[in-house]
Steps between C-alpha positions, in 0.01 A plus 500: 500500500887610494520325846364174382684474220855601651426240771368239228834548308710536828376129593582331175850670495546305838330211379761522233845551678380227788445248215789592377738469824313204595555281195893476554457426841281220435786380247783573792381471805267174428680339185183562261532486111808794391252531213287730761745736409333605172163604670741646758615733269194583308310593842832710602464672091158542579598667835699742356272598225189544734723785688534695195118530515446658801386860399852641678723282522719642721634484889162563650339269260737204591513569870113478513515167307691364795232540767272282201813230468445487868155431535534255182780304659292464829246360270709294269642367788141352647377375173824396347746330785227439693610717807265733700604814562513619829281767691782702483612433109140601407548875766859523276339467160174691579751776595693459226176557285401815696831623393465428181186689445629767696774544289282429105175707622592779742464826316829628353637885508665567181 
């Protein structure tokens, strides 16, 4: 259950910071509304205060979370811009993710 739940809340931290880069670069890069720069920085609040749940938040934690913002981004960027990832952007973020778990669930000397 530790597993799930680490993954669950490593995916809506990603969720969080994506939504929170993307919105300004919306406003930017293709001249939407500057008012998406409110929900920018909720998302980007949000972010921030989703990392401070992760049970240690600490160097390990956060370098795990990257092989999930990976994977997430891969996704995001099918579903979102409308791009398909590539054979090989999929082999990336699947080893990403094997990293990841490598790094949260391996056993631990103390």
């Amino acid at each position: 259950m530790f597993e799930f739940k680490t993954i669950a809340l490593f995916i809506v931290t990603a969720v969080a910071e994506i939504v929170g880069c993307y919105l300004p670069y919306l406003w930017l890069k293709q001249e939407k509304s500057i008012l998406l720069l409110i929900p920018a920085a909720f998302s980007l609040a949000l972010f921030a205060w989703l990392l401070s749940l992760h049970p240690a938040a600490s160097g390990r934690v956060y370098a795990a979370y990257g092989g999930v913002y990976i994977f997430v981004a891969m996704i995001w960027l099918w579903a979102v811009d409308g791009v398909k990832p590539t054979l090989w952007d999929m082999v990336g973020a699947s080893i990403a993710l094997v990293g990841m778990a490598i790094i949260m669930f391996a056993p631990k000397s103390s």
